[in-house]
VEXZA-86989 format. One record per residue (C-alpha): residue number from 1; residue in three letters; z, y, x. Coordinates in nm, 2 decimals. Each point is the difference from the previous one (the first is absolute). Layout:
N
[pt NUM 'Ala' [Z Y X]]
...
***
This chain:
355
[pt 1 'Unk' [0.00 0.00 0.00]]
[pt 2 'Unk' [-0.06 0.32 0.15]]
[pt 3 'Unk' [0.27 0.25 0.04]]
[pt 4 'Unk' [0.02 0.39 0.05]]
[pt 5 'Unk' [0.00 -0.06 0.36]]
[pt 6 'Unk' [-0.34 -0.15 -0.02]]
[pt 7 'Unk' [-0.15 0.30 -0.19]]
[pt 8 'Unk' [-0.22 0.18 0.30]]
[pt 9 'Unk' [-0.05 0.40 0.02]]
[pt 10 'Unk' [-0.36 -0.10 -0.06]]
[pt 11 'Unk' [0.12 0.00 -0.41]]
[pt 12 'Unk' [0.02 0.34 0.02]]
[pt 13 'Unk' [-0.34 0.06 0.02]]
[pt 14 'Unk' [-0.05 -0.26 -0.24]]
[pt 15 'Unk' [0.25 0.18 -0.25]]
[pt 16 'Unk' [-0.22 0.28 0.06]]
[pt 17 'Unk' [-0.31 -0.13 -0.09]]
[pt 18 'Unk' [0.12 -0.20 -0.32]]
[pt 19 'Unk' [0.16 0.35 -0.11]]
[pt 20 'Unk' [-0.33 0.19 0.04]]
[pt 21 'Unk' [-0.19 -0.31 -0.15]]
[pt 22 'Unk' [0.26 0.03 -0.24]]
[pt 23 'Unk' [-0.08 0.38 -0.10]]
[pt 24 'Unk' [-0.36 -0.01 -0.05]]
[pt 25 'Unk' [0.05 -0.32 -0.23]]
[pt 26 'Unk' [0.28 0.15 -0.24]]
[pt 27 'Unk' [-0.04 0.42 0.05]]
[pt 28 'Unk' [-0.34 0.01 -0.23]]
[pt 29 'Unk' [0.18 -0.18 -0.28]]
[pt 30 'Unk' [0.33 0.18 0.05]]
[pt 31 'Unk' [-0.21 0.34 -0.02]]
[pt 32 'Unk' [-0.12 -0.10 -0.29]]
[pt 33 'Unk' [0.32 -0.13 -0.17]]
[pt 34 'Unk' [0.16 0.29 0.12]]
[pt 35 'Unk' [-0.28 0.25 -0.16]]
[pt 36 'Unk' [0.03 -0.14 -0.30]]
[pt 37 'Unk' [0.31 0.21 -0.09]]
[pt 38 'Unk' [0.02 0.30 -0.22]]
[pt 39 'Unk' [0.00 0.32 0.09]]
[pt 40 'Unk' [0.31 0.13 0.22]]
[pt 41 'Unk' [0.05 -0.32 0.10]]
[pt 42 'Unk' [-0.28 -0.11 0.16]]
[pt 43 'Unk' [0.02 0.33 0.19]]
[pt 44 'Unk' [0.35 -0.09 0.13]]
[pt 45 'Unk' [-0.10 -0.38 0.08]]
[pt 46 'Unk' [-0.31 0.10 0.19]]
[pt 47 'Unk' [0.18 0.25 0.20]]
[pt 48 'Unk' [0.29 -0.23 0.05]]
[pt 49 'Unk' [-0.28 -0.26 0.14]]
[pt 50 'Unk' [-0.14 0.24 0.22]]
[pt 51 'Unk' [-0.29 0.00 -0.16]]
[pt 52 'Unk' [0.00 0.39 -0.19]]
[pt 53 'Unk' [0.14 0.34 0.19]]
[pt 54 'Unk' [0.27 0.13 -0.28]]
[pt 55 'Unk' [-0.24 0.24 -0.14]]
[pt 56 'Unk' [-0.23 -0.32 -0.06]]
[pt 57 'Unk' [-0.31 0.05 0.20]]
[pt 58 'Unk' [-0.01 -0.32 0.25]]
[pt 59 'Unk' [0.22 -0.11 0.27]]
[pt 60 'Unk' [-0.08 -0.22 0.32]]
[pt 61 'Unk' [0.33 -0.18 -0.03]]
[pt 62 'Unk' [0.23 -0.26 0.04]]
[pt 63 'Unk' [0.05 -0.27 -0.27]]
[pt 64 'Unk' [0.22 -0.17 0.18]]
[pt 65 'Unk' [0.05 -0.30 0.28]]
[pt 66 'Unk' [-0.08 -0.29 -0.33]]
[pt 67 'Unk' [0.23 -0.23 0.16]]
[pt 68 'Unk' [0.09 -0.13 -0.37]]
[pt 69 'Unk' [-0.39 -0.08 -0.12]]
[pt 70 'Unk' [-0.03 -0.13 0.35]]
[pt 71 'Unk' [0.26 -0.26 -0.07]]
[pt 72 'Unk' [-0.14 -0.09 -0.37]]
[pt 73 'Unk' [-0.34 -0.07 0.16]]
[pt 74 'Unk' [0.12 -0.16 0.35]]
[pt 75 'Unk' [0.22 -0.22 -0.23]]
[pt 76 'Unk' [-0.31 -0.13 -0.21]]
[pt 77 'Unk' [-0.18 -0.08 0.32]]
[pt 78 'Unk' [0.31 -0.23 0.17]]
[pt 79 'Unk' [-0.04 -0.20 -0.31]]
[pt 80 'Unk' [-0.43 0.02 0.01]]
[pt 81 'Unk' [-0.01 0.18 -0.34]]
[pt 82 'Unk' [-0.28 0.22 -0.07]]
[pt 83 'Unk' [0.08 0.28 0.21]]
[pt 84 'Unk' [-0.22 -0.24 0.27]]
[pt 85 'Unk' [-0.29 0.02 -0.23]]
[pt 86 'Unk' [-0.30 0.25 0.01]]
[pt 87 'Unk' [0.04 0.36 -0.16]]
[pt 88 'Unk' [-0.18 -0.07 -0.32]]
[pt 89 'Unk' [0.24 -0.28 -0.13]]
[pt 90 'Unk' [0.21 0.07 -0.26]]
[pt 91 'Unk' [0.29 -0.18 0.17]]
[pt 92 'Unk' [0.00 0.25 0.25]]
[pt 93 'Unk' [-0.03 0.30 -0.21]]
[pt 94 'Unk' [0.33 -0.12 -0.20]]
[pt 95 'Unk' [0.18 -0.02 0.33]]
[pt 96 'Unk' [-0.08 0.36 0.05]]
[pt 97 'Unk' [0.12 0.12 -0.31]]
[pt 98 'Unk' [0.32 -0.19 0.06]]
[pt 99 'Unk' [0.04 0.17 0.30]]
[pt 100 'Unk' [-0.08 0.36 -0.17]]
[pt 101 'Unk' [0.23 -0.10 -0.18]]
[pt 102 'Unk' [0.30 -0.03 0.24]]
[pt 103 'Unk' [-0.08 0.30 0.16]]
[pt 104 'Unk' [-0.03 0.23 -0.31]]
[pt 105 'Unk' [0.38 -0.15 -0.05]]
[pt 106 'Unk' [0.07 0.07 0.35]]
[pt 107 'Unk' [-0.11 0.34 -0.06]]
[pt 108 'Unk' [0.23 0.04 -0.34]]
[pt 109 'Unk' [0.27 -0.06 0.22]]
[pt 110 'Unk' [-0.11 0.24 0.26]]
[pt 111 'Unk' [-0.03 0.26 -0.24]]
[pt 112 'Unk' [0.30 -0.07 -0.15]]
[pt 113 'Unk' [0.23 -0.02 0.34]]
[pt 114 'Unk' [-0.12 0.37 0.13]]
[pt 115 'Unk' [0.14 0.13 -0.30]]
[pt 116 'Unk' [0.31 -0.16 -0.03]]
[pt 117 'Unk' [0.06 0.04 0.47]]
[pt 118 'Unk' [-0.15 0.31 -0.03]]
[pt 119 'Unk' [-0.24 -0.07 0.23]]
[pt 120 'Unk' [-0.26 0.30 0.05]]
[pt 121 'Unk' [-0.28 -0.19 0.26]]
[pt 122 'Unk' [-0.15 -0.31 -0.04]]
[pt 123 'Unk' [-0.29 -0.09 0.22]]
[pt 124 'Unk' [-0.03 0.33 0.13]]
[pt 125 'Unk' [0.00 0.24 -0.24]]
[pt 126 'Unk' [0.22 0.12 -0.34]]
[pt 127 'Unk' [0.12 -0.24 -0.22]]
[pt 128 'Unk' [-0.11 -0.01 -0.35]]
[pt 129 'Unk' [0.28 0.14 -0.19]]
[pt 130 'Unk' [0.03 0.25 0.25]]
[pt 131 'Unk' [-0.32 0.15 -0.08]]
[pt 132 'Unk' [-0.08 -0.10 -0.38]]
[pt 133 'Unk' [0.39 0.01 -0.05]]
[pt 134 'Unk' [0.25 -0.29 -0.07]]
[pt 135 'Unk' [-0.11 -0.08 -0.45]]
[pt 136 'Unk' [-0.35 -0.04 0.11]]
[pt 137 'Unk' [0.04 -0.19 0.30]]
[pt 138 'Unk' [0.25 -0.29 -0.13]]
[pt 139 'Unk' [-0.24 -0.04 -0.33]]
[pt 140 'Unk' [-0.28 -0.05 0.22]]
[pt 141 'Unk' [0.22 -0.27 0.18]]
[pt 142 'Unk' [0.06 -0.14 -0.36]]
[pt 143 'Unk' [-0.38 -0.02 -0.04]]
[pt 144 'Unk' [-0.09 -0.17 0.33]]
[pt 145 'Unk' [0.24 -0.26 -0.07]]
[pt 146 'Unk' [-0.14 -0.05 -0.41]]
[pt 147 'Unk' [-0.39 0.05 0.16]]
[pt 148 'Unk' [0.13 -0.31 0.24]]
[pt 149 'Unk' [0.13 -0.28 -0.31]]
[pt 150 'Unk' [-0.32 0.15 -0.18]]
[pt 151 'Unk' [-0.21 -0.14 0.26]]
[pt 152 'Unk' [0.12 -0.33 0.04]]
[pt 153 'Unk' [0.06 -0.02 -0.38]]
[pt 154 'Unk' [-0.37 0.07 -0.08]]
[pt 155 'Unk' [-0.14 -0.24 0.25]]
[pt 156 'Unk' [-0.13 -0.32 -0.10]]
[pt 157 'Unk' [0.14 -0.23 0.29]]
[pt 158 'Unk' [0.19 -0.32 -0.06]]
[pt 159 'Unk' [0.27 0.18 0.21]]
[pt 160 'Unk' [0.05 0.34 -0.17]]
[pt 161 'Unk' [0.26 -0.08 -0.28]]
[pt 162 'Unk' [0.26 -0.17 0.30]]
[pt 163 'Unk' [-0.11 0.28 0.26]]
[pt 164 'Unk' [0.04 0.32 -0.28]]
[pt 165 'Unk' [0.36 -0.19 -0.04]]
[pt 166 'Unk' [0.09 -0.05 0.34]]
[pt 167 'Unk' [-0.10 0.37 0.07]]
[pt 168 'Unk' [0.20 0.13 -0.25]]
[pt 169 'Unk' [0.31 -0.24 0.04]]
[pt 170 'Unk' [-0.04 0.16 0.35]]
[pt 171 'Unk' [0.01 0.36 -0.09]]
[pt 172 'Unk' [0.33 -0.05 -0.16]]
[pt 173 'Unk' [0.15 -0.14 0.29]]
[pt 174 'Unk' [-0.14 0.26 0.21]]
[pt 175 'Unk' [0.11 0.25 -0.26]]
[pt 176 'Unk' [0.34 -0.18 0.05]]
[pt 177 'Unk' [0.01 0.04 0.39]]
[pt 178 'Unk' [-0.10 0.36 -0.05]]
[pt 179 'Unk' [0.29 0.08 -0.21]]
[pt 180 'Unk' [0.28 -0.20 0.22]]
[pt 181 'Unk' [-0.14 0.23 0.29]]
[pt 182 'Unk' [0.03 0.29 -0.19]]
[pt 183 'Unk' [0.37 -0.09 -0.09]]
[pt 184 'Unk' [0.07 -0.07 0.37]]
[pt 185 'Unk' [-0.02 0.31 0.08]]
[pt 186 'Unk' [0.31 0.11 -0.20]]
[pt 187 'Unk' [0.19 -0.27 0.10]]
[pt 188 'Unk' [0.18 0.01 0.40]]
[pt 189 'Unk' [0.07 -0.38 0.00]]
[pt 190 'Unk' [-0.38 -0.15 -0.05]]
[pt 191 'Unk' [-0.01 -0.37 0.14]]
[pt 192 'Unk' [-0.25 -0.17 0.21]]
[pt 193 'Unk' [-0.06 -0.25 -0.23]]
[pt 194 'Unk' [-0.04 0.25 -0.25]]
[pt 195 'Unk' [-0.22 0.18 0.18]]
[pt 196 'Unk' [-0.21 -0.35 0.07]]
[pt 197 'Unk' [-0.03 -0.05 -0.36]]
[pt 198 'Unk' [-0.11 0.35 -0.06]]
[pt 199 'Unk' [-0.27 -0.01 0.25]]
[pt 200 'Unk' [-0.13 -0.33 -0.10]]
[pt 201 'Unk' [-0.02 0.16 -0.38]]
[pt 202 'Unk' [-0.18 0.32 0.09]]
[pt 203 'Unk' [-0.23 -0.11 0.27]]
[pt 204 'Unk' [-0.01 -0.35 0.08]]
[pt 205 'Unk' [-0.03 -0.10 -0.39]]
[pt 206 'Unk' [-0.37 0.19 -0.01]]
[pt 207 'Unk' [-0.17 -0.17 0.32]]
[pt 208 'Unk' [0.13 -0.32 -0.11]]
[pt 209 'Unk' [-0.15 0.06 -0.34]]
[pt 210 'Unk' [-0.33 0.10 0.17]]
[pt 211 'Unk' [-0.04 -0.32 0.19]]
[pt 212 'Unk' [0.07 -0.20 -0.30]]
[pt 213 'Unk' [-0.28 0.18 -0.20]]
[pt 214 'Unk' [-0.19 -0.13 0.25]]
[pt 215 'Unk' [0.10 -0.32 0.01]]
[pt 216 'Unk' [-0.04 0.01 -0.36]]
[pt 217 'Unk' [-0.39 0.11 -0.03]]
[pt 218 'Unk' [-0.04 -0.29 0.24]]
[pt 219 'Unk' [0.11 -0.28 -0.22]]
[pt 220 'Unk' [0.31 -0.11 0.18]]
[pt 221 'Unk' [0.31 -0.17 -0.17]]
[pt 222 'Unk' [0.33 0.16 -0.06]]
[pt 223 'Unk' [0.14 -0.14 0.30]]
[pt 224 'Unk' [-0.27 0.20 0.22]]
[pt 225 'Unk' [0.04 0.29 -0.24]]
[pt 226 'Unk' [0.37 -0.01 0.06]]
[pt 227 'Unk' [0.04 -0.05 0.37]]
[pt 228 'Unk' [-0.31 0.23 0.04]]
[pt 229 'Unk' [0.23 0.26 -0.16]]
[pt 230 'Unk' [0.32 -0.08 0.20]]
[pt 231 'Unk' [-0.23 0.08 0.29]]
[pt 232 'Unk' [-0.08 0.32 -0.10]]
[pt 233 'Unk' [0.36 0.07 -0.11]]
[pt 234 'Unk' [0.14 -0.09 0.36]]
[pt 235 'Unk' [-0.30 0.21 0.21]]
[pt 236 'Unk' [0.06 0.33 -0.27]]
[pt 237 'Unk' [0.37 -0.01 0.11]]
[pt 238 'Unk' [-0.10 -0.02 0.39]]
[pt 239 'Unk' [-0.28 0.27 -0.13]]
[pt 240 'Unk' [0.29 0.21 -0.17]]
[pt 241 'Unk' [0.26 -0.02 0.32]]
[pt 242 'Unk' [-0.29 0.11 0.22]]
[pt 243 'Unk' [-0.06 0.30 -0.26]]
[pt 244 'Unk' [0.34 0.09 0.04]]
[pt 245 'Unk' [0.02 0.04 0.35]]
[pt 246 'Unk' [-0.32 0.21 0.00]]
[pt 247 'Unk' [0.18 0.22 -0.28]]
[pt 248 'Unk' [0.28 0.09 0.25]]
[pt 249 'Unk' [-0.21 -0.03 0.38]]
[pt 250 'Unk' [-0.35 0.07 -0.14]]
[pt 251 'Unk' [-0.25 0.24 0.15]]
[pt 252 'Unk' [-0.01 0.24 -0.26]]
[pt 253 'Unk' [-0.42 0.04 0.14]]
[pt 254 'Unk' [-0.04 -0.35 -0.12]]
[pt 255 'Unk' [0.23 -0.01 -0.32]]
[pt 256 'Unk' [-0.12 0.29 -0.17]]
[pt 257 'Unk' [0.41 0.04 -0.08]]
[pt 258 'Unk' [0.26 0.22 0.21]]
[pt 259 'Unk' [0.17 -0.17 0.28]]
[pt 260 'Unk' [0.31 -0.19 -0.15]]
[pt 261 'Unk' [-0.16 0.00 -0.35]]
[pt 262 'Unk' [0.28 -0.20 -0.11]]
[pt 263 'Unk' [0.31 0.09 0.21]]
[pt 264 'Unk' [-0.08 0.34 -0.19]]
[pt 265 'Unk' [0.04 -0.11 -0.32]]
[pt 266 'Unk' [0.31 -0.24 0.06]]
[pt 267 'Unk' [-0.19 -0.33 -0.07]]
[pt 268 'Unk' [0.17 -0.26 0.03]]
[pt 269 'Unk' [-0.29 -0.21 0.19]]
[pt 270 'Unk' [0.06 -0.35 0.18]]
[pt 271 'Unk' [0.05 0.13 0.34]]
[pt 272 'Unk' [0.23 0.23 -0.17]]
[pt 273 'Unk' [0.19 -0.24 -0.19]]
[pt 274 'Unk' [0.00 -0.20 0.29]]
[pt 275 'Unk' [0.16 0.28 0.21]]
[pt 276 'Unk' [0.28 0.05 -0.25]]
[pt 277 'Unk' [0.13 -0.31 -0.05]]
[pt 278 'Unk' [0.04 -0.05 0.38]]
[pt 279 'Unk' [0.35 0.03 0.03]]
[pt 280 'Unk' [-0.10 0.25 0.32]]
[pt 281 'Unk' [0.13 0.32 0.11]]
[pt 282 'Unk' [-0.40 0.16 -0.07]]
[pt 283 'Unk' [-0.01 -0.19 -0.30]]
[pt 284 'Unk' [0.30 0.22 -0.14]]
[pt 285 'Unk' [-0.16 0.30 0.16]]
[pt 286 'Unk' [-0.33 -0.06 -0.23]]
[pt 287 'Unk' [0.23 -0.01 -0.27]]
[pt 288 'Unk' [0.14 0.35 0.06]]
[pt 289 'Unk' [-0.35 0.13 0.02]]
[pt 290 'Unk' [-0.08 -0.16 -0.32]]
[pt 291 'Unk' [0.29 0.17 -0.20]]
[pt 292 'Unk' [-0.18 0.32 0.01]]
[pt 293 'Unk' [-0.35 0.18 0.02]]
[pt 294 'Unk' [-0.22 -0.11 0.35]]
[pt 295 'Unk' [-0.09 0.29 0.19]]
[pt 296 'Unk' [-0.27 -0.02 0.24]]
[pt 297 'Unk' [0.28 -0.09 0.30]]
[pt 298 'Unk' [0.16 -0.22 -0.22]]
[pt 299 'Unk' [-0.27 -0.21 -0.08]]
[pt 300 'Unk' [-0.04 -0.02 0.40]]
[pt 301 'Unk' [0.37 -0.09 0.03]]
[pt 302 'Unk' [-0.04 -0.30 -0.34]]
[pt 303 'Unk' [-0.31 -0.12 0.20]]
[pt 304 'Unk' [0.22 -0.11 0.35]]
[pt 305 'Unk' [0.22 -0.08 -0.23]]
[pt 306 'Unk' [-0.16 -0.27 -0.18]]
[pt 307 'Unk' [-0.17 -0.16 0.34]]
[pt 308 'Unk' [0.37 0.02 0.13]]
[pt 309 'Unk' [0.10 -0.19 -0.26]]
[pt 310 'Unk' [-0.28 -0.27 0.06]]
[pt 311 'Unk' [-0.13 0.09 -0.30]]
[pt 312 'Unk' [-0.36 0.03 0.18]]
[pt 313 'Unk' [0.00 -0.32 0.19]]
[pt 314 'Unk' [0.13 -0.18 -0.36]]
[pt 315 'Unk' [-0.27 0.09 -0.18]]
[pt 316 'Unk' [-0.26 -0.10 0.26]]
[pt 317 'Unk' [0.15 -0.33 -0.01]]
[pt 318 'Unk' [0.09 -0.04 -0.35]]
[pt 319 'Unk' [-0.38 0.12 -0.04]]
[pt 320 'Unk' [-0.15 -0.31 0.29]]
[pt 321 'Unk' [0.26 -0.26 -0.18]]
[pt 322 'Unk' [-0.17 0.10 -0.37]]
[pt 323 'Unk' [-0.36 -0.02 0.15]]
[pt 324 'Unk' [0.11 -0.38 0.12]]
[pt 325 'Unk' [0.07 -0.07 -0.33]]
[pt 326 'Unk' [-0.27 0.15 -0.17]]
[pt 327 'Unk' [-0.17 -0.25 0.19]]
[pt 328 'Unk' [0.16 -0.29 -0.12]]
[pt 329 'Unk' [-0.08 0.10 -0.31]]
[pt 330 'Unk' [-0.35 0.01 0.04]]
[pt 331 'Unk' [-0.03 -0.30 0.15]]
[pt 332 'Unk' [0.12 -0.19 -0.29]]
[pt 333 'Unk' [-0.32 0.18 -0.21]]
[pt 334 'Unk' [-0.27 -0.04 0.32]]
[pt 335 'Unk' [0.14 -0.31 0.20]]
[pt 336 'Unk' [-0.30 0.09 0.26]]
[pt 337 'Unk' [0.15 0.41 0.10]]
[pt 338 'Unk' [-0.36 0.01 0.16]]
[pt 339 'Unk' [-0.18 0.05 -0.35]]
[pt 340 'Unk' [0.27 0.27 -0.08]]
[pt 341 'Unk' [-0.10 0.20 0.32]]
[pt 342 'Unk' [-0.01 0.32 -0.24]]
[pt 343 'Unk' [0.31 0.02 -0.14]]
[pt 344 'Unk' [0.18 -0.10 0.34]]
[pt 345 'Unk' [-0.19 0.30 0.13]]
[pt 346 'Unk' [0.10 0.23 -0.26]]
[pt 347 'Unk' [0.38 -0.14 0.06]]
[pt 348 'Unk' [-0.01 0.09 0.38]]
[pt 349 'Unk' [-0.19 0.36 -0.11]]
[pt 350 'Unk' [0.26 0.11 -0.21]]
[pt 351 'Unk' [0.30 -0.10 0.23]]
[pt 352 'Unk' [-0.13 0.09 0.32]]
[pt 353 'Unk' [-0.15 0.36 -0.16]]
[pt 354 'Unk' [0.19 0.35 0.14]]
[pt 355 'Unk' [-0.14 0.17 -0.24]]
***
C-alpha cells in the first residue's frame, strides 16, 4: 500500500495540471449556472467569481483553485467511471455538473463566512458584502447553494436523487461545524477534540462529500461511496490545519488576507487551540492576548506564542498523521492507489500548499 512518504514532489505538478484540466471542464458550465440568476444576484455571483468588475463590465479573474470539482472528477476516474470517457458522453457531462455543483456550495459557504469573519479580501480584492453590502451578499450565498441541489435535482442520472441527498445532508453538517466555530469564539475553554469535530464538520465534511459524488456517478457500491468519503473527510481536515497555519504565518501577497488574518479576529484555529491547551507558560501568554482586542504587536507577540507553545509543529504533524489515514481510506475504495494517482495528488497539493 503506498503511504504519504511514497507520494513524490513530482504530484505537485500533477495537482496542477488536473486543477487546470479541472477548470476548463467545469468553469463553462459553472458560468452558465451561475448566469442563470436574476438580477442583483447574478451581478454579485459573477463578481464574487471573478468573472464581472462591481460595476459589471468583465473581469479577468480568479474563480478559484477548484480543488472540490477536482476531487468529484479524480474520484470518478480511481473507480473508471465516465470521467475516463471522451467529451461528448453524457457520463462525463453529469460528472461535471456534479462537480458545479460542489463548488457552487463551496461558494455559499464562502460567501457566507466573509460576512459572518468579516473578512474584507478574498482572492485579492473586496469581498462581496463589502462592496454590494452584507443582505445582498448572504442571499446570493443562499442562491448558490439552491442553484447547486437544482442542478443535481434536475439531472437525469441514476445517481442524482442519492448525490442531491448526500450534498444536502452535508451542508447541514457543515452548517453545524460553522456554527460550533462561531460559538468558540465566546467561549475561553474550547477543546481539541472539540475543535477536531468542528473542523471535520465545516471542511473536511464537503471534500469528502465531493469524492463520494464521484464515486457515485461511477457506479461504485456504498462501501466505495463510504470509504471514498472518509478519504476526503481525513485529507479536508489535513487541508483545514494547513489553512490555519497559513491564516496566522501567511504571506499576505499570496493570501489576499492581512497577515495573521485569524490571530486578528480571536479565532480559535487548530494551531490555536492547540497552543492553549498546552499547559505552557506561552500557551497562558496567548491566552492573555486573546482576552482582549489584537493590535498589530499583539498579534506578533500571539504568533511566537503559539509556535512556543508547539502549537505550529502539532498541527504539521497532526496534519502528516491525517494524510496517512486519508490514505487508508482510500485504499479500501481503489485497492491499486496507482489508478487513484489524482486524488493522491490533490491530497499532497493541499497539504503541502503555503498558500
Amino acid at each position: 500500500m503506498a503511504t504519504t512518504e511514497t507520494i513524490t514532489a513530482g504530484e505537485g505538478h500533477e495537482a496542477a495540471a488536473l486543477l487546470e484540466r479541472t477548470r476548463d471542464a467545469v468553469n463553462p458550465e459553472l458560468r452558465r449556472t451561475v448566469e442563470s440568476l436574476p438580477g442583483s444576484m447574478r451581478r454579485v455571483a459573477m463578481y464574487h467569481f471573478g468573472w464581472e468588475h462591481a460595476d459589471g463590465t468583465p473581469a479577468a479573474g480568479n474563480a478559484g483553485k477548484a480543488i472540490r470539482p477536482a476531487l468529484v472528477l479524480a474520484g470518478a476516474r480511481a473507480l473508471r467511471g465516465p470521467a475516463d470517457t471522451g467529451d461528448g458522453d453524457d457520463g462525463l457531462r453529469a460528472v461535471v455538473r456534479a462537480a458545479v455543483a460542489v463548488e457552487l456550495a463551496h461558494n455559499f459557504t464562502l460567501l457566507h463566512d466573509d460576512v459572518i469573519d468579516k473578512d474584507v479580501r478574498r482572492r485579492g480584492r473586496a469581498t462581496a458584502w463589502t462592496v454590494f453590502g452584507t443582505p445582498d451578499a448572504i442571499i446570493t450565498g443562499d442562491a448558490m447553494l439552491a442553484l447547486a441541489l437544482r442542478l443535481l435535482a434536475q439531472d437525469g442520472h441514476p445517481a442524482s436523487a442519492a448525490a442531491s441527498a448526500r450534498l444536502a445532508t452535508c451542508i447541514i453538517e457543515l452548517c453545524a461545524g460553522q456554527q460550533a466555530d462561531c460559538a468558540f469564539e465566546q467561549r475561553p475553554d474550547v477543546s481539541l477534540d472539540e475543535c477536531l469535530t468542528m473542523a471535520m464538520a465545516k471542511t473536511g465534511a464537503l471534500l469528502g462529500c465531493a469524492c463520494a459524488l464521484g464515486a457515485l456517478y461511477a457506479g461504485a457500491g456504498p462501501d466505495e461511496v463510504d470509504a471514498m468519503d472518509a478519504f476526503g473527510r481525513e485529507a479536508g481536515l489535513a487541508f483545514q490545519l494547513i489553512d490555519d497555519l497559513i491564516g496566522i504565518w501567511g504571506d499576505p501577497g499570496h493570501t489576499g488576507k492581512p497577515a495573521g488574518a485569524d490571530l486578528i479576529a480571536r479565532k480559535k484555529s487548530l494551531p490555536v487551540v492547540a497552543a492553549l491547551t498546552s499547559g505552557t507558560m506561552a500557551g497562558k501568554e496567548l491566552a492573555a492576548l486573546y482576552a482582549g482586542p489584537m493590535t498589530g504587536d499583539d498579534v506578533h507577540a500571539a504568533a511566537a506564542a503559539v509556535e512556543r507553545a508547539g502549537g505550529r509543529d502539532w498541527a504539521q504533524a497532526h496534519a502528516a498523521d491525517r494524510m496517512g489515514r486519508a490514505v487508508q481510506q482510500l485504499s479500501r475504495a481503489v485497492p491499486d492507489l496507482a489508478a487513484a494517482g489524482g486524488l493522491l495528488a490533490l491530497a499532497e497539493f493541499v497539504t503541502r500548499r503555503t498558500r
